[in-house]
BAFI-3210 file (N, C-alpha, C; in Angstrom, 3 decimals, decimal comma, padded with zeros to 6 digits):
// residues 253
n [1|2|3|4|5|6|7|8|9|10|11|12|13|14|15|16|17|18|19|20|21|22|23|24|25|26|27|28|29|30|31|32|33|34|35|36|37|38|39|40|41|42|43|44|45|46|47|48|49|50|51|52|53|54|55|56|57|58|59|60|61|62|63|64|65|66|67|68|69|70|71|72|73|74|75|76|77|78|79|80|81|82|83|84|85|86|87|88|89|90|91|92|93|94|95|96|97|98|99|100|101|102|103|104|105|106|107|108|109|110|111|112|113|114|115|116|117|118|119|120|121|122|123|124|125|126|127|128|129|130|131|132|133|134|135|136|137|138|139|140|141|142|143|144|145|146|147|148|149|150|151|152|153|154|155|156|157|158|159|160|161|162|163|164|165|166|167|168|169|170|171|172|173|174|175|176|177|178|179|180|181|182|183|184|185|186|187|188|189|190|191|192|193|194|195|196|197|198|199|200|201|202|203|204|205|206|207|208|209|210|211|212|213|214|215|216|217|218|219|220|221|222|223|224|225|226|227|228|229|230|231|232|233|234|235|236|237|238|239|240|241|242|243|244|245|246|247|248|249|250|251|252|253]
n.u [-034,916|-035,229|-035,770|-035,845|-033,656|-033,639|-033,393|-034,123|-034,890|-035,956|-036,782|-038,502|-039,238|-041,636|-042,615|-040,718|-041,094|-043,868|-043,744|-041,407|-043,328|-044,806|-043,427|-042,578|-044,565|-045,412|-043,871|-042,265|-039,834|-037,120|-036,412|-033,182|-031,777|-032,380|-033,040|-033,200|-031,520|-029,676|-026,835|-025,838|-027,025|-025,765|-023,415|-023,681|-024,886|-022,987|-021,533|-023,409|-025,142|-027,375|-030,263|-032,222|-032,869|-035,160|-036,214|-036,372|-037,818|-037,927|-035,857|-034,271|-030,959|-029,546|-031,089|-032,890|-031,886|-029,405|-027,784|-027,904|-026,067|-023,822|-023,289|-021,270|-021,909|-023,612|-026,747|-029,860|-032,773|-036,184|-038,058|-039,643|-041,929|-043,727|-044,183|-046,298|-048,330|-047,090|-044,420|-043,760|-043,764|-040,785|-039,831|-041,846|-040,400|-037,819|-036,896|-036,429|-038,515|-041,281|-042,778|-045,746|-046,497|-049,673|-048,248|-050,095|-050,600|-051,022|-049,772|-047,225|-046,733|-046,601|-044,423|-042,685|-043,014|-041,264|-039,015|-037,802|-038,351|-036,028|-034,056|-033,595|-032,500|-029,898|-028,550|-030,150|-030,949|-030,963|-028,383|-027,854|-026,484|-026,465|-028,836|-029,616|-028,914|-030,348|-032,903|-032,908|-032,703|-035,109|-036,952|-036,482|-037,402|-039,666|-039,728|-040,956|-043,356|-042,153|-042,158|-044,434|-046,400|-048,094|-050,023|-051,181|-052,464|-049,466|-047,854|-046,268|-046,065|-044,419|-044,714|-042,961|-043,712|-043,839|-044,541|-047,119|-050,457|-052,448|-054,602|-057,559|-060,499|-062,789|-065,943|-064,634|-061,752|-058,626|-056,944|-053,915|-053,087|-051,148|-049,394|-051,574|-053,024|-054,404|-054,036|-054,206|-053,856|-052,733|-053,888|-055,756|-057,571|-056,984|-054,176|-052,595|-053,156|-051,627|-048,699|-047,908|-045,953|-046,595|-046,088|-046,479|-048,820|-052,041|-054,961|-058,507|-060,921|-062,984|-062,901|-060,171|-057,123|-054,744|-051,712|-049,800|-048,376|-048,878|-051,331|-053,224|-055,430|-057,763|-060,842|-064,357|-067,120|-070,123|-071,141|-069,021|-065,693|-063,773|-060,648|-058,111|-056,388|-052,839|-052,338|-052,957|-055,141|-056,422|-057,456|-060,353|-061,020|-063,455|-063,451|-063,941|-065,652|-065,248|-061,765|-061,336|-059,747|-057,189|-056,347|-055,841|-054,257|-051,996|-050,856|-050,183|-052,265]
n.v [-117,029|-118,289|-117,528|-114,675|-111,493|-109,129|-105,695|-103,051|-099,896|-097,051|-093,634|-093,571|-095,685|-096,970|-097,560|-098,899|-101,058|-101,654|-102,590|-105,086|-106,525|-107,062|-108,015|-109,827|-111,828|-112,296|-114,964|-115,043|-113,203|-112,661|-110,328|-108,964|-107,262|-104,147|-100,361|-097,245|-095,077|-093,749|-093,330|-095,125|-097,713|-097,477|-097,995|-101,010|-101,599|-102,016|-104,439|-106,285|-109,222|-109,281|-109,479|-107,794|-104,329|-102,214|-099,124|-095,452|-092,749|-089,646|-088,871|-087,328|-085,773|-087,473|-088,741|-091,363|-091,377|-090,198|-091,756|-094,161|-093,675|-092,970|-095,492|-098,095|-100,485|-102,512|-102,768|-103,918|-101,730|-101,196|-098,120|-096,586|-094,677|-091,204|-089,265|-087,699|-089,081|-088,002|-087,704|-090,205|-091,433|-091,253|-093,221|-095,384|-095,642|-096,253|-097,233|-100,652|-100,766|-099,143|-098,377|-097,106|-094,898|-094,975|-098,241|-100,784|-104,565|-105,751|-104,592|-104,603|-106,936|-107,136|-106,072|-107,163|-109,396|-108,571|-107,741|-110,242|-111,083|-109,431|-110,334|-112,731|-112,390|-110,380|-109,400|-107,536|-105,494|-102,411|-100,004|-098,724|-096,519|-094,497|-094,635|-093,308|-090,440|-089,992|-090,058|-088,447|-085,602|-085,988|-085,282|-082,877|-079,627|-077,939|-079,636|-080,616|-082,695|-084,763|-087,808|-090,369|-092,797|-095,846|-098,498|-101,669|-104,244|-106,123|-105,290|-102,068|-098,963|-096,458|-093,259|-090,531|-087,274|-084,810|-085,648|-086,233|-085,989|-085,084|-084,491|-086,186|-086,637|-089,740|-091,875|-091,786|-092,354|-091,165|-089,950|-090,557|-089,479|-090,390|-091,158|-091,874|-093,495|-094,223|-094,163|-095,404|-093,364|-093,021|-090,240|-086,908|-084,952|-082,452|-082,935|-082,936|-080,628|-078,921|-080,052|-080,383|-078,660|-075,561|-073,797|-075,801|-077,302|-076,423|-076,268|-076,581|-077,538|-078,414|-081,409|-081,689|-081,399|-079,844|-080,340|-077,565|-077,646|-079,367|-078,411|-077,416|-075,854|-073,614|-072,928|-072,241|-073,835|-075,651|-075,027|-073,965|-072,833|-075,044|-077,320|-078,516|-081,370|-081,860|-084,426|-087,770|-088,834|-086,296|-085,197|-083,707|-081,217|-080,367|-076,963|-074,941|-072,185|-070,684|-071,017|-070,340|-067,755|-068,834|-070,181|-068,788|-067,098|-068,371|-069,882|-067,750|-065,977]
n.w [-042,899|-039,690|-036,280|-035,401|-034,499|-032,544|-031,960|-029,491|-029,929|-028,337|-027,118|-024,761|-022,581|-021,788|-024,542|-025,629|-023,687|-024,854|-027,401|-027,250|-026,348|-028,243|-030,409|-029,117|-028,453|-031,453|-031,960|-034,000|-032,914|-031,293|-028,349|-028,435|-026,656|-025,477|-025,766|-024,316|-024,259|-026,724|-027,135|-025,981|-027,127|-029,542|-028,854|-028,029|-030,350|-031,975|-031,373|-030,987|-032,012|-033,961|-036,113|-036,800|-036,357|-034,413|-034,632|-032,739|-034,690|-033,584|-031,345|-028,338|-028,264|-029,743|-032,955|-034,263|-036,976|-037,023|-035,700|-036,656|-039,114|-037,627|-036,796|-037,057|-039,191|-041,358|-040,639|-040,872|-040,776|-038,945|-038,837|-036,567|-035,802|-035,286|-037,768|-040,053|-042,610|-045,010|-044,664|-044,550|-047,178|-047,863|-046,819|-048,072|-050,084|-050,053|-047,443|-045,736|-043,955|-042,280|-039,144|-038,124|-035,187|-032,960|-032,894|-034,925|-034,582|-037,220|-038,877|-038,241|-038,549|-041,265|-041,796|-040,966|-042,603|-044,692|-043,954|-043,485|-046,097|-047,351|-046,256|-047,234|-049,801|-049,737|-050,728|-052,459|-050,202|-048,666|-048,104|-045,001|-043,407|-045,408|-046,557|-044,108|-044,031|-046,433|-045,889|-043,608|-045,636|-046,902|-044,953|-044,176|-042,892|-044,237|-046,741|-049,771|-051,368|-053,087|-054,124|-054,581|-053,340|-054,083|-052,989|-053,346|-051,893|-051,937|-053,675|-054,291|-056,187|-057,117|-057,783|-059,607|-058,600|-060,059|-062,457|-062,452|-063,519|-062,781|-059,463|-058,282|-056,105|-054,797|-054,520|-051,742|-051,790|-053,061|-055,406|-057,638|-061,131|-063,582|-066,462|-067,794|-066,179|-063,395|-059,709|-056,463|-053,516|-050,160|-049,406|-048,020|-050,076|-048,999|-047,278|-049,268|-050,951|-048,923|-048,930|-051,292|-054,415|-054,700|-056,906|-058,723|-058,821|-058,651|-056,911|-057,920|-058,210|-055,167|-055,455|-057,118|-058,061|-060,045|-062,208|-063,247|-065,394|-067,029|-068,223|-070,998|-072,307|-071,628|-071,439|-071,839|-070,313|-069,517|-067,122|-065,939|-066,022|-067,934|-068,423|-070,416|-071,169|-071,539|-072,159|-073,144|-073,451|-073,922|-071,318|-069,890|-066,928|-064,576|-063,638|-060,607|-059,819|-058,286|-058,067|-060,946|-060,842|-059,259|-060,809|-063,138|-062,479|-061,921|-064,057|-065,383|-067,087]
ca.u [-034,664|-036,010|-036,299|-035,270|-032,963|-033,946|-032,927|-035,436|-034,303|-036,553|-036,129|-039,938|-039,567|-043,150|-042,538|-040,018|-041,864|-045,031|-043,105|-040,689|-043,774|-045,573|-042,640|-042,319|-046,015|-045,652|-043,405|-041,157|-038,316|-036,518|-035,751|-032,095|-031,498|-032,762|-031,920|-033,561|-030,230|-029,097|-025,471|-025,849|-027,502|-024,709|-022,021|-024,010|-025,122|-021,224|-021,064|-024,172|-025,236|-029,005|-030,940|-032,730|-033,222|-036,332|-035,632|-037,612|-036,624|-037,412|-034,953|-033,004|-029,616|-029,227|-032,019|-032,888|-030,698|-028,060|-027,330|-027,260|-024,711|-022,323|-023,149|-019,499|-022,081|-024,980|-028,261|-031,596|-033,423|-037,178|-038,225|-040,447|-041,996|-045,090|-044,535|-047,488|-047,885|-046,277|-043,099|-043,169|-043,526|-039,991|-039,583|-041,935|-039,409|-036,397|-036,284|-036,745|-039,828|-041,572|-043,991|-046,382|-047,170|-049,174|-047,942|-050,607|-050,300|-051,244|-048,607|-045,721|-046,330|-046,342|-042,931|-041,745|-042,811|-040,811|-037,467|-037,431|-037,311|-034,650|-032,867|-033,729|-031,959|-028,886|-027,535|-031,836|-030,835|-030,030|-027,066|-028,589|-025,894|-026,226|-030,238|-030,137|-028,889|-031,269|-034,306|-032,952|-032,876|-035,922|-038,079|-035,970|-038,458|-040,666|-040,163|-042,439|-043,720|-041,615|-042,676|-045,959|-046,569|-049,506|-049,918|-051,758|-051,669|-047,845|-047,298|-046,215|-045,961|-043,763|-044,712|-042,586|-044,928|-044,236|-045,121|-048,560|-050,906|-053,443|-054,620|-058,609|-060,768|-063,964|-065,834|-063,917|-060,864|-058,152|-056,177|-052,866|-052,956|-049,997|-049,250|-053,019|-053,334|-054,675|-053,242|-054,922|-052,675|-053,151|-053,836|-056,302|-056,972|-056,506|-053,203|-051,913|-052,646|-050,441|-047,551|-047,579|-045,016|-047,526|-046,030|-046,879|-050,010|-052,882|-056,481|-059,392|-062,565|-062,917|-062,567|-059,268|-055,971|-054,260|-050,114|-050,179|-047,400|-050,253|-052,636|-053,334|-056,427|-058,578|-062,424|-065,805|-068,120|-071,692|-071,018|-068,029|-064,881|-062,887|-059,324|-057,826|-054,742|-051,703|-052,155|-052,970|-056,879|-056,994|-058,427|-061,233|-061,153|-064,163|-062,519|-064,718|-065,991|-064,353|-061,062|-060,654|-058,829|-056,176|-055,624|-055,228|-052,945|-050,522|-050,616|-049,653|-052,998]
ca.v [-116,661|-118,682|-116,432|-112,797|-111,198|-107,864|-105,013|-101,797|-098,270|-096,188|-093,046|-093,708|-096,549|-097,703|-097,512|-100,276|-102,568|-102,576|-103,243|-105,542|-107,393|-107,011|-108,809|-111,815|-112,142|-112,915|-115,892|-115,314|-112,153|-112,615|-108,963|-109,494|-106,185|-103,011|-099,304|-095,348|-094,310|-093,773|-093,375|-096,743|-098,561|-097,259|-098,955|-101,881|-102,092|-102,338|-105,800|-107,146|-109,963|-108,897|-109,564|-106,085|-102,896|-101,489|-097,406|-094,642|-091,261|-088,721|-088,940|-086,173|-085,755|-088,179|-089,535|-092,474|-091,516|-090,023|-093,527|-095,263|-092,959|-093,357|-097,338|-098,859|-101,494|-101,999|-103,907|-103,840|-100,995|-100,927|-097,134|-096,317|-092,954|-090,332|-088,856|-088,088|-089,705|-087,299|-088,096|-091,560|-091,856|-091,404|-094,492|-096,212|-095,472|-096,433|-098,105|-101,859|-100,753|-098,441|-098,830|-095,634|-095,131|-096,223|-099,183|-102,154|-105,794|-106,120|-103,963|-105,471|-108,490|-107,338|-105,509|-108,818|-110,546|-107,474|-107,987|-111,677|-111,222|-109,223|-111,494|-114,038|-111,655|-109,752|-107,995|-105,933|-104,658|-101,204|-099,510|-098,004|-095,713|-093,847|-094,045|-092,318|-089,233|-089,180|-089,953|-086,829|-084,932|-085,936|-084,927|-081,793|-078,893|-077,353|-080,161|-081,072|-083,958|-085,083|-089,154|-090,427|-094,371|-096,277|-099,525|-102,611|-105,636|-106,526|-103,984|-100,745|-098,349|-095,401|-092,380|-088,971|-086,011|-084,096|-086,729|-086,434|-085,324|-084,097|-085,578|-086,218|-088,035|-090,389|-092,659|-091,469|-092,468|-090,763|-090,991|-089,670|-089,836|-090,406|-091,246|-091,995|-094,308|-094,004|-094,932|-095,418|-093,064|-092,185|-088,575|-086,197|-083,629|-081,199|-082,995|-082,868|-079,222|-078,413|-080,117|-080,341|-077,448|-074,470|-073,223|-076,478|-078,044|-075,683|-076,797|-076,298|-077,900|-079,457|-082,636|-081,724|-080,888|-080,029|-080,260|-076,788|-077,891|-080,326|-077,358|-077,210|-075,373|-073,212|-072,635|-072,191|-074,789|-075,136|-074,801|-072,788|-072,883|-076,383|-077,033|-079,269|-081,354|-082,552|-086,222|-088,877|-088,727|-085,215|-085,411|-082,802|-081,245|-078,494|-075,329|-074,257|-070,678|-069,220|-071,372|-069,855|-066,687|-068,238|-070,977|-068,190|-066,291|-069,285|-070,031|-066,060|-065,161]
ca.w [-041,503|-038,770|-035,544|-035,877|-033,312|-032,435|-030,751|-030,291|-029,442|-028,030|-025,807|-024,202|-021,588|-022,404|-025,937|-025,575|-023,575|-025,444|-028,757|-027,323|-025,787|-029,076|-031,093|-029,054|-029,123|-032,829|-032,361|-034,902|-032,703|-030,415|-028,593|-027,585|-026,311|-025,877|-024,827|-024,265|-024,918|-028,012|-026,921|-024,954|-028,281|-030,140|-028,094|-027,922|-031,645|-032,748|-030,991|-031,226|-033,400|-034,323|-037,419|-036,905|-035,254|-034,618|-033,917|-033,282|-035,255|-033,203|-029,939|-027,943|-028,248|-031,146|-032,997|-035,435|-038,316|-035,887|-034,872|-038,296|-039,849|-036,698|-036,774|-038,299|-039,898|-041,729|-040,273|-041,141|-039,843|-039,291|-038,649|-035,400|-036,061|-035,261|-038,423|-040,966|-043,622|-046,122|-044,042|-044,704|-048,397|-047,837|-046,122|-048,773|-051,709|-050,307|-046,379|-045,440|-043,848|-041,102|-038,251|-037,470|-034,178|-032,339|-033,731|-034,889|-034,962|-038,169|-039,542|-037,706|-039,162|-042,710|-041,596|-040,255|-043,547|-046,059|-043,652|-044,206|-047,557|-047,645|-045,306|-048,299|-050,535|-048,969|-051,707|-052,728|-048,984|-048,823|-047,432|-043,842|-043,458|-047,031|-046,601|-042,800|-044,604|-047,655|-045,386|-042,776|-046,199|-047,360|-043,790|-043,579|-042,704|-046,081|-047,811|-050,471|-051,884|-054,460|-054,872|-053,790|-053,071|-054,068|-052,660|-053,563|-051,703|-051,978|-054,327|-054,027|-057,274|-056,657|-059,088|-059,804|-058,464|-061,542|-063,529|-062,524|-064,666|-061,960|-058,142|-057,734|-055,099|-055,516|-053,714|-050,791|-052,314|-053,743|-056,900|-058,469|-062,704|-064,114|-068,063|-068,238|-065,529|-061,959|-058,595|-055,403|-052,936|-049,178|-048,890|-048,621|-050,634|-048,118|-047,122|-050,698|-051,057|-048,086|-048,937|-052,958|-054,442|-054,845|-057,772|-059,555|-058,570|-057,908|-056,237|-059,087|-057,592|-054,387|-055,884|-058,035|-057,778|-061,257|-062,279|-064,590|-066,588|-068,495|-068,756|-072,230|-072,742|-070,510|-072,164|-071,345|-070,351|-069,552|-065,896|-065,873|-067,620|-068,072|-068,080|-071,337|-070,263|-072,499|-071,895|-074,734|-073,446|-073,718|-070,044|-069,891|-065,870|-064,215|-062,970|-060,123|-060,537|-057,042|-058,595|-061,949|-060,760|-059,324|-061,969|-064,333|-062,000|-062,295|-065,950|-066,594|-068,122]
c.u [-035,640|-036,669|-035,513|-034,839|-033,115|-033,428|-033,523|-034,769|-035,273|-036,618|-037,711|-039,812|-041,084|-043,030|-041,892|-040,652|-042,726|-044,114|-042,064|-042,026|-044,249|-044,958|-042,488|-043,499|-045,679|-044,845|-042,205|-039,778|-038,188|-035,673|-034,444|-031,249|-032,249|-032,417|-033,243|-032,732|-029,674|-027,466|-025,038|-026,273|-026,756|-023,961|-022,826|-024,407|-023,912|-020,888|-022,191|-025,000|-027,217|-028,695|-031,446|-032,719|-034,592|-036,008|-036,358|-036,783|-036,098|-037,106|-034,299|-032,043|-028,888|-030,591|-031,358|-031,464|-029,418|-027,318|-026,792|-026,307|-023,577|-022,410|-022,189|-020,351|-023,138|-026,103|-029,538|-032,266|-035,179|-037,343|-039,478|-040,749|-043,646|-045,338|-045,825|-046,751|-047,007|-044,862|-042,668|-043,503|-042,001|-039,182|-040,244|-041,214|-037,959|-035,936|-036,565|-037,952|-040,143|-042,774|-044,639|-047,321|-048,470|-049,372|-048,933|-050,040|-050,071|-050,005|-047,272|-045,318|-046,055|-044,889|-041,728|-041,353|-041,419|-039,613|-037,141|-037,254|-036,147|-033,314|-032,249|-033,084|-030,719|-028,475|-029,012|-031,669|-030,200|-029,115|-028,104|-028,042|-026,379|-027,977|-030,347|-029,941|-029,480|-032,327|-034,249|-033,257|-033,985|-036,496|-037,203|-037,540|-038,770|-040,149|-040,786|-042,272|-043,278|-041,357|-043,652|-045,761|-048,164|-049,484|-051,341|-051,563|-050,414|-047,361|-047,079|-045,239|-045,128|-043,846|-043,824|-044,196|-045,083|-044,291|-046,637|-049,487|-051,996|-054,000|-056,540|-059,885|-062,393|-064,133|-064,927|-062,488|-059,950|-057,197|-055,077|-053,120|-051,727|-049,663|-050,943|-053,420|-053,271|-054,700|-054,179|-054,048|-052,943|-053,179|-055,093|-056,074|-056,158|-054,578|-052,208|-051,797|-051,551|-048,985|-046,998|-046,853|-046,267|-047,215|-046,022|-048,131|-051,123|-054,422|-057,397|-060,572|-061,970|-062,497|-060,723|-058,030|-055,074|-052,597|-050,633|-049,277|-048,429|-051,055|-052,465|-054,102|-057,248|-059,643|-063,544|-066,572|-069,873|-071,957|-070,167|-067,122|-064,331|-061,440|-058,965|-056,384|-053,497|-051,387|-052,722|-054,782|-057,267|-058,410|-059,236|-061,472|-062,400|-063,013|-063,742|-064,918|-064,930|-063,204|-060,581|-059,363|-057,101|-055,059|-054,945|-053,902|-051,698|-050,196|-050,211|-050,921|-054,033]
c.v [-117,419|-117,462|-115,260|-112,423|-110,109|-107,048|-103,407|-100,913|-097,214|-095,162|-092,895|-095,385|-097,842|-098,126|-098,806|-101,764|-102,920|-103,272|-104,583|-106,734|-107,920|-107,956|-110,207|-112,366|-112,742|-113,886|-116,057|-114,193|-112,898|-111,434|-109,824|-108,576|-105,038|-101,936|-097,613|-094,658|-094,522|-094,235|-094,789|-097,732|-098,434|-098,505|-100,255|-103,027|-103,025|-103,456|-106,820|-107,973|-109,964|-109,109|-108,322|-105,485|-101,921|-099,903|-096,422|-093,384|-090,207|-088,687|-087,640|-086,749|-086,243|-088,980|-090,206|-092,510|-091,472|-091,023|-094,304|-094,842|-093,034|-094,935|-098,005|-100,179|-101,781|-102,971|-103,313|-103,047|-101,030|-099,054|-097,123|-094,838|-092,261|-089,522|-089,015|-088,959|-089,284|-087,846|-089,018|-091,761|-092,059|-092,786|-095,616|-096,553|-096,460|-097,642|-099,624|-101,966|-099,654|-098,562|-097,124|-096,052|-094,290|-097,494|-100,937|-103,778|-106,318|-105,576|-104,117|-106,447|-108,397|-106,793|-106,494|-109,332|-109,895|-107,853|-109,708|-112,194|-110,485|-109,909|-112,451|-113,986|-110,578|-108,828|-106,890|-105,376|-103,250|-100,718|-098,763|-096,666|-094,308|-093,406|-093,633|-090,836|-088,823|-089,382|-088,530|-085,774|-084,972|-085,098|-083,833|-080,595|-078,322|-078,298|-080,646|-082,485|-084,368|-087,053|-089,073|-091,999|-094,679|-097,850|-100,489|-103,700|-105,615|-105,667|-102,840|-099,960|-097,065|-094,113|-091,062|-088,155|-085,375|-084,636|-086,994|-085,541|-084,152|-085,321|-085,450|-087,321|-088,580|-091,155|-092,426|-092,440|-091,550|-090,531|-090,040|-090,724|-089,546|-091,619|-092,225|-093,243|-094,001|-094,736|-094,478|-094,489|-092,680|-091,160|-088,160|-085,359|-082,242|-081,556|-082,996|-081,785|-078,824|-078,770|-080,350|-079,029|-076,739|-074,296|-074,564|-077,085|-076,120|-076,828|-076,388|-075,897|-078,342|-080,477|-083,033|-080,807|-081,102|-079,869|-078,764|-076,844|-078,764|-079,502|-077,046|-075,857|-074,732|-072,642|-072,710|-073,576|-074,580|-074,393|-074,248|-073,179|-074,666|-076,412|-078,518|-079,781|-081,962|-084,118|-086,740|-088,671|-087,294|-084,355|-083,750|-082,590|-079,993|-077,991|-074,539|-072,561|-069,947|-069,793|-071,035|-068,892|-066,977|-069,647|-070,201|-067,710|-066,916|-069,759|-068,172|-065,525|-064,200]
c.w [-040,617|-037,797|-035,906|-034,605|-033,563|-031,783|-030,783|-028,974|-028,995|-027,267|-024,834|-023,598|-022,329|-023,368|-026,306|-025,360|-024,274|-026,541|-028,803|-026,847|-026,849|-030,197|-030,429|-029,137|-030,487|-033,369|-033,477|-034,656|-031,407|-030,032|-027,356|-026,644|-026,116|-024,889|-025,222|-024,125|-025,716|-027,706|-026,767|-026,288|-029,096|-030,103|-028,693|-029,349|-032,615|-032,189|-030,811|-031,996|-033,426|-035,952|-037,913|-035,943|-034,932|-033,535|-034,115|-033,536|-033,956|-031,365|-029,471|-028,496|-029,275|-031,651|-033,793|-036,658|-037,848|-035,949|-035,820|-038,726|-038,800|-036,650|-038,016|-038,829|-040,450|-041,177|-040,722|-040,469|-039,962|-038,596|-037,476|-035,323|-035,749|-036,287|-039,149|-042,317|-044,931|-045,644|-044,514|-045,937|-048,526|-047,945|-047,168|-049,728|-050,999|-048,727|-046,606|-044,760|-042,826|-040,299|-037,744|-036,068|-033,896|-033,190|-033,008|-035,660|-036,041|-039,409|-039,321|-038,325|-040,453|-042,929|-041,493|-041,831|-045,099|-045,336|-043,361|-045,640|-047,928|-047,484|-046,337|-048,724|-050,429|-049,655|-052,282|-051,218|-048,664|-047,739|-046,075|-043,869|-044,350|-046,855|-045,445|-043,778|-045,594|-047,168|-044,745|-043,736|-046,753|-046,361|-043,053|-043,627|-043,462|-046,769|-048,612|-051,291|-053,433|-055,197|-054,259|-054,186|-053,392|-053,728|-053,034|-052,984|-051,504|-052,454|-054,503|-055,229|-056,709|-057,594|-058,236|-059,766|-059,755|-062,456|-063,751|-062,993|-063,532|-060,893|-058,043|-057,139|-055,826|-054,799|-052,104|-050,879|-053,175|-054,535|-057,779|-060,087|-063,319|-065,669|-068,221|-066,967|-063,509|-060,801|-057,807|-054,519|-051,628|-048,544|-049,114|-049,545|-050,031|-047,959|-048,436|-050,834|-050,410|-048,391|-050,497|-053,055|-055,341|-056,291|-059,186|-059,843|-058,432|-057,886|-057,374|-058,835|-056,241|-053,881|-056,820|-057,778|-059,341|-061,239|-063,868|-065,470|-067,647|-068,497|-070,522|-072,973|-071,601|-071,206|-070,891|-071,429|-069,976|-068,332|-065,218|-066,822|-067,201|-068,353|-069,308|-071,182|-071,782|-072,581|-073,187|-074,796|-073,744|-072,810|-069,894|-068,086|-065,803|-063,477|-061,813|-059,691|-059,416|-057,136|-059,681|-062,029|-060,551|-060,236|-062,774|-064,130|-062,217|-063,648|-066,407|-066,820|-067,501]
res [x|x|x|x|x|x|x|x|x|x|x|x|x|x|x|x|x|x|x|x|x|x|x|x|x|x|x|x|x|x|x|x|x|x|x|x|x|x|x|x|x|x|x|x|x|x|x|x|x|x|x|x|x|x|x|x|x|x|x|x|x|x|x|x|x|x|x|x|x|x|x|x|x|x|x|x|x|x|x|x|x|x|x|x|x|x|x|x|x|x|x|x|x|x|x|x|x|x|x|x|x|x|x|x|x|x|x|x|x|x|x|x|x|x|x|x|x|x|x|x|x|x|x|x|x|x|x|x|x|x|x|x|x|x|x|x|x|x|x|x|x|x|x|x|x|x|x|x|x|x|x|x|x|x|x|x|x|x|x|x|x|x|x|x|x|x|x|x|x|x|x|x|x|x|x|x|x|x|x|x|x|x|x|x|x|x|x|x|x|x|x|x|x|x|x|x|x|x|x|x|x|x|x|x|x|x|x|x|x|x|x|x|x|x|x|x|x|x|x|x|x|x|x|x|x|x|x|x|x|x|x|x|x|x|x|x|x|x|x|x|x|x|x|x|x|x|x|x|x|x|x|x|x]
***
């Protein structure tokens, strides 16, 4: 793809211009359109020859997805959103990409560089349509965290939640374990508690967040009790003392 033909949806005035100013800045869009009415971006989408769409979710009357699932065609969507980040793991698994506002330079461009390769590639492009309705279902209200993203550089690992053996931080970093091997992932702990499914995960220590389906073993240690997991290492976790009660409570014992 040489230049990129754009067309950005926003129902925030402002929102538009910076982003539309912010894309030609980087030499490689061209915005060929744009609209704070959905209705109006509709119409307009169904005849206009764009490369992409840059759209923000949450709109009156019709938002983001709204739009895609009535759009008779499929284009490239980038996502324009205030969600947290739990929200957008969504978006790491499955969209062409998403911009969190407020939206930096630096992240546009790596958005730019992920929908030029698709461009490259036409047929690894996913259906828009088909993914507006499993993103709306993902970021329906109580839902819990059922993938988690870890990113590297270019690469971005996608693990099953209940696949993970147990979540704990370090270095001010923090790290999902999954079949013995540990991912970098962006969450707190705190934000992990809240939206992990209660009746699988519980909090331990501080530092630790366990899956009690791998609870193996629950003993005494020097410093309280310890927690013995079902993995190949037979990963040894502490259980902090004002934490035991309601580990036990969820294992039954």
């Amino acid at each position: 793809m040489s230049v990129i033909r754009a067309y950005v949806v926003d129902d925030e005035r402002l929102a538009v211009q910076r982003l539309s100013r912010m894309l030609a800045d980087t030499g490689r869009v061209v915005v060929t359109g744009s609209s704070t009415d959905p209705e109006e971006a509709l119409v307009a989408l169904r005849e206009a020859d764009v490369d992409a769409v840059f759209l923000d979710i949450q709109m009156p009357e019709m938002n983001g997805f709204e739009l895609i699932e009535r759009l008779d065609r499929n284009v490239p969507v980038i996502f324009t959103t205030a969600y947290d980040r739990y929200a957008l793991e969504a978006f790491a698994v499955n969209s062409i990409d998403y911009l969190l506002k407020p939206i930096e330079t630096a992240r546009l461009e790596k958005a730019l560089d992920k929908l030029e390769r698709f461009s490259a590639t036409p047929a690894s492009a996913p259906d828009m349509r088909a993914l507006a309705k499993l993103l709306a279902r993902e970021l329906a209200p109580g839902r819990r965290l059922e993938r988690i993203a870890s990113r590297v550089g270019e690469r971005t690992t996608v693990l099953d939640v209940s696949r993970v053996t147990h979540f704990f931080s370090k270095d001010k970093l923090t790290f999902a374990v999954s079949s013995g091997r540990e991912y970098v992932i962006e969450f707190t702990m705190a934000e992990l508690e809240s939206h992990l499914d209660t009746r699988r995960f519980v909090r331990i220590h501080r530092a630790t967040i366990v899956n009690v389906a791998f609870v193996h073993e629950l003993y005494p240690g020097v410093d309280g009790q310890l927690v013995r997991l079902k993995d190949e290492r037979k990963t040894e976790l502490t259980v902090a003392r004002d934490r035991a009660r309601e580990l036990k409570d969820r294992l039954g014992i």
